[in-house]
C-alpha positions in Angstrom: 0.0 0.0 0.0 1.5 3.2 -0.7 2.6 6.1 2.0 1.4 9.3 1.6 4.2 11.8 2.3 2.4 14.9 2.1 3.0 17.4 4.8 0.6 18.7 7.5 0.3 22.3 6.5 1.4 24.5 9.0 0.0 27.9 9.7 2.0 30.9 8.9 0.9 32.6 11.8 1.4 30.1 14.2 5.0 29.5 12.6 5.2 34.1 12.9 4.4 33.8 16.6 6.8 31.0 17.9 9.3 32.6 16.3 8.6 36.0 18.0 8.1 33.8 21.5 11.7 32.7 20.9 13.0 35.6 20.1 11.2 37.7 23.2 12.6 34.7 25.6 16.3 35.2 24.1 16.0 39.0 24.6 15.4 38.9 28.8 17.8 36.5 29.1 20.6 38.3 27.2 19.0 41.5 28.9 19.0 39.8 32.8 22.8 38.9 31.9 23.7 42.2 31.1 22.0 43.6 34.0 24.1 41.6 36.2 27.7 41.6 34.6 26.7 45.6 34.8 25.5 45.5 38.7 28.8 43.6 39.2 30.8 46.2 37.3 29.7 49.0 39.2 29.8 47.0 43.3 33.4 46.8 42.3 33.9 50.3 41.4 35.2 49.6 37.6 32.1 51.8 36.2 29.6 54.2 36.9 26.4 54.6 36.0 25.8 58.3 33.7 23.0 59.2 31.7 25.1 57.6 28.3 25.3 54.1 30.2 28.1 52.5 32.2 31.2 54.7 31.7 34.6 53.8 33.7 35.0 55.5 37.3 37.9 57.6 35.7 35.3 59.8 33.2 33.4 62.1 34.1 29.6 61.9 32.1 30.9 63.9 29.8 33.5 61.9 28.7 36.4 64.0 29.7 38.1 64.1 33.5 37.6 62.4 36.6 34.5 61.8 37.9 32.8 64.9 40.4 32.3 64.0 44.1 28.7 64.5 44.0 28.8 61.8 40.8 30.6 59.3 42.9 28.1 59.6 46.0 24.9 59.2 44.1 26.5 56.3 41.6 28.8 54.0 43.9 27.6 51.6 46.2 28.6 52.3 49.5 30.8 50.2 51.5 30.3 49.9 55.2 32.4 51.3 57.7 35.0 50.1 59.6 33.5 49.5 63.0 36.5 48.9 65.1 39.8 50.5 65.2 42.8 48.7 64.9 43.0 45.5 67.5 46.3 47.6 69.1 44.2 49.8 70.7 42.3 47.4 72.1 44.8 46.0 74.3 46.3 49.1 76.2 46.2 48.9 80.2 44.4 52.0 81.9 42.3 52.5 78.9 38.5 51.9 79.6 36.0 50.9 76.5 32.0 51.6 77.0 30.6 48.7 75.4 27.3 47.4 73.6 26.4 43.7 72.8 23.2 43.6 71.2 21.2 40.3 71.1 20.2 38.6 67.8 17.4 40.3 66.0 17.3 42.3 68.8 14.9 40.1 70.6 14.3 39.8 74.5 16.6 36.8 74.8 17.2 38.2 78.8 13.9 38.0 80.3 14.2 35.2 82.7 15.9 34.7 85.8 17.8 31.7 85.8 19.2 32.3 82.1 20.3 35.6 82.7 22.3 34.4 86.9 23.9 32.1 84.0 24.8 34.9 81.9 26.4 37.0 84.5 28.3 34.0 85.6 29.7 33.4 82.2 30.8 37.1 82.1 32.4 37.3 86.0 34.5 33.4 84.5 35.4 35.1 81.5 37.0 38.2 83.7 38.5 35.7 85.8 40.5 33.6 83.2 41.4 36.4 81.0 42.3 38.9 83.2 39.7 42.0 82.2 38.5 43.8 84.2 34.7 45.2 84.3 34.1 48.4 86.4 30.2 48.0 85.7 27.5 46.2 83.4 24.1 46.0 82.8 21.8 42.7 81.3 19.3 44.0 79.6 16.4 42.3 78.5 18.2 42.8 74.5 21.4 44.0 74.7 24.2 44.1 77.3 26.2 47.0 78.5 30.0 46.4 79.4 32.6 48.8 81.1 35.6 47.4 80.7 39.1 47.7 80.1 42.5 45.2 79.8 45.0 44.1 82.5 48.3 44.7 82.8 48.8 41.4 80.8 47.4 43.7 77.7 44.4 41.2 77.4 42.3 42.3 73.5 39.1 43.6 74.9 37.9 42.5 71.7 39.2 38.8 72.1 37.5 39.0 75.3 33.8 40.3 74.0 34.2 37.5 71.2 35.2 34.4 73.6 32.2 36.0 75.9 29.9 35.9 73.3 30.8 32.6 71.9 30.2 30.5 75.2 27.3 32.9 76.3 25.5 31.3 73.3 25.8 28.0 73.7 24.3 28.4 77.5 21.3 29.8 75.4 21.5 26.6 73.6 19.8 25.2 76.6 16.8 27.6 77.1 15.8 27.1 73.2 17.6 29.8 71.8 18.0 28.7 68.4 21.4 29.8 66.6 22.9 33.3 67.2 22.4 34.3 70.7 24.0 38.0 70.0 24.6 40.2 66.7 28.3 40.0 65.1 28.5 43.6 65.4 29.0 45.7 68.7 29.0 49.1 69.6 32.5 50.9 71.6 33.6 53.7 72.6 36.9 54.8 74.4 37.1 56.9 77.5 40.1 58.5 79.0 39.3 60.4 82.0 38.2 59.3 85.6 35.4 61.6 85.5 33.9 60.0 82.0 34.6 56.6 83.8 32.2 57.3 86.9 29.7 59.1 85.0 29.1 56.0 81.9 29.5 53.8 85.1 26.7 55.2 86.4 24.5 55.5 83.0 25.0 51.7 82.6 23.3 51.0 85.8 20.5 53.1 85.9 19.8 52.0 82.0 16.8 49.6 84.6 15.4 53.0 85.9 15.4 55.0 82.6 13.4 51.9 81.0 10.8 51.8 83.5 11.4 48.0 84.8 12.7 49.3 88.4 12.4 52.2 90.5 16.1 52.6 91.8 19.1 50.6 90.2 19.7 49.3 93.2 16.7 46.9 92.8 18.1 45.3 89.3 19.8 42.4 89.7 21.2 42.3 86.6 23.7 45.2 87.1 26.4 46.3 89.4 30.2 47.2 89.6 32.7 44.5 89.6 36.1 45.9 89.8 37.1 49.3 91.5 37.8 52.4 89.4 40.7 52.9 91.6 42.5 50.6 89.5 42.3 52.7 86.3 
C-alpha cells in the first residue's frame, strides 16, 4: 500500500508567533545577563552609571576628566564602615572601652531569671580567666552594656567580648535559643578620664530605671560594679 508523504500544512501565523516567542525569551535572558555583569561592574567600582550608560569611574559623564564627588556619592555603592579600630588599641592597660552587645534580631533573649544568673556568671568566669577587668554592666532584656578595660597582661578587649559571646551562646542553647544568641557587630567607645569613667558607670546601671522596669538601680539584679575604678 503506498505512504502518503504529504505534509501537514502549517499555519503561517502560528509558525510568525513562535518565532517571536523565541525571540522575546532570548531577549530577557541576554537582557537579565547584562543587568548583572553591569551591577557587578559598578559593586566593584570599575564603572559608573551616567546618563550615556556604564562609563569607567575615571570619566566624568561627559567623557572628559575624573568623575565629580557629587557623581561618585549618588552612583557608587557604598561600602560599610569600619566599626572597630585597629585591634592595638584594644589591648592598652588604663584604657577603659563603654561597650554594647546587642542580642540577635534584637529580641528579649534576657527576660528570665535563671538564664540571665547564667549569663552574668559566664561574664564574671570570662573576667577571671582572662584577666579584664569590668568596672560595671548592665543585662538588659536585648542587649548588654560592658565597662571594661585590659590588664596589665594587655588582654584584646575585643578577644575577650568575642570568647564571651561565643560561650554565652551555647548556654542559650539550653533555654531554646536557636542559633545566634547575639549580633556580630558591637558598639564601643573609648574613655580617658576618671570623670567619664564614673559618670558612663553610672548611666550603665541606671539604663533599669530609665526603661521603666525598676524604681532605683539598686533593685536590678542584673547590674552592678565588679572591679574598682581605683585601678584605672
Amino acid at each position: 500500500m503506498p505512504v502518503n508523504y504529504t505534509a501537514t500544512p502549517v499555519c503561517r501565523s502560528t509558525t510568525v508567533r513562535r518565532h517571536k516567542g523565541l525571540h522575546y525569551k532570548l531577549t530577557r535572558l541576554l537582557a537579565s545577563e547584562c543587568w548583572i555583569l553591569n551591577a557587578f561592574k559598578c559593586s566593584v567600582g570599575l564603572y559608573a552609571r551616567s546618563k550615556q550608560g556604564l562609563m569607567p569611574v575615571n570619566q566624568s559623564s561627559t567623557g572628559k576628566g575624573l568623575l565629580h564627588k557629587s557623581d561618585l556619592q549618588r552612583r557608587m555603592i557604598r561600602t560599610p564602615k569600619k566599626i572597630h579600630l585597629d585591634s592595638s588599641v584594644y589591648k592598652i592597660p588604663g584604657w577603659v572601652y563603654f561597650i554594647t552587645i546587642v542580642s540577635n534580631l534584637k529580641r528579649p533573649y534576657f527576660s528570665e531569671e535563671k538564664f540571665n544568673r547564667e549569663i552574668i556568671d559566664c561574664l564574671k568566669e570570662e573576667r577571671r580567666r582572662v584577666g579584664c577587668r569590668i568596672y560595671a554592666y548592665c543585662l538588659m532584656p536585648e542587649h548588654l552594656h560592658l565597662l571594661c578595660g585590659p590588664s596589665d597582661k594587655e588582654v584584646s578587649i575585643l578577644d575577650f567580648v568575642s570568647q564571651f559571646k561565643g560561650k554565652s551562646t551555647r548556654i542559650g542553647w539550653k533555654y531554646r535559643v536557636r542559633g545566634a544568641l547575639w549580633q556580630r557587630r558591637s558598639y564601643d567607645h573609648i574613655l580617658r578620664t576618671e570623670e567619664n569613667i564614673r559618670g558612663v558607670a553610672e548611666y550603665i546601671v541606671n539604663n533599669p530605671v530609665r526603661r521603666g522596669l525598676v524604681e532605683t538601680s539598686d533593685q536590678y539584679p542584673f547590674s552592678g560594679f565588679l572591679d574598682d575604678f581605683g585601678v584605672v
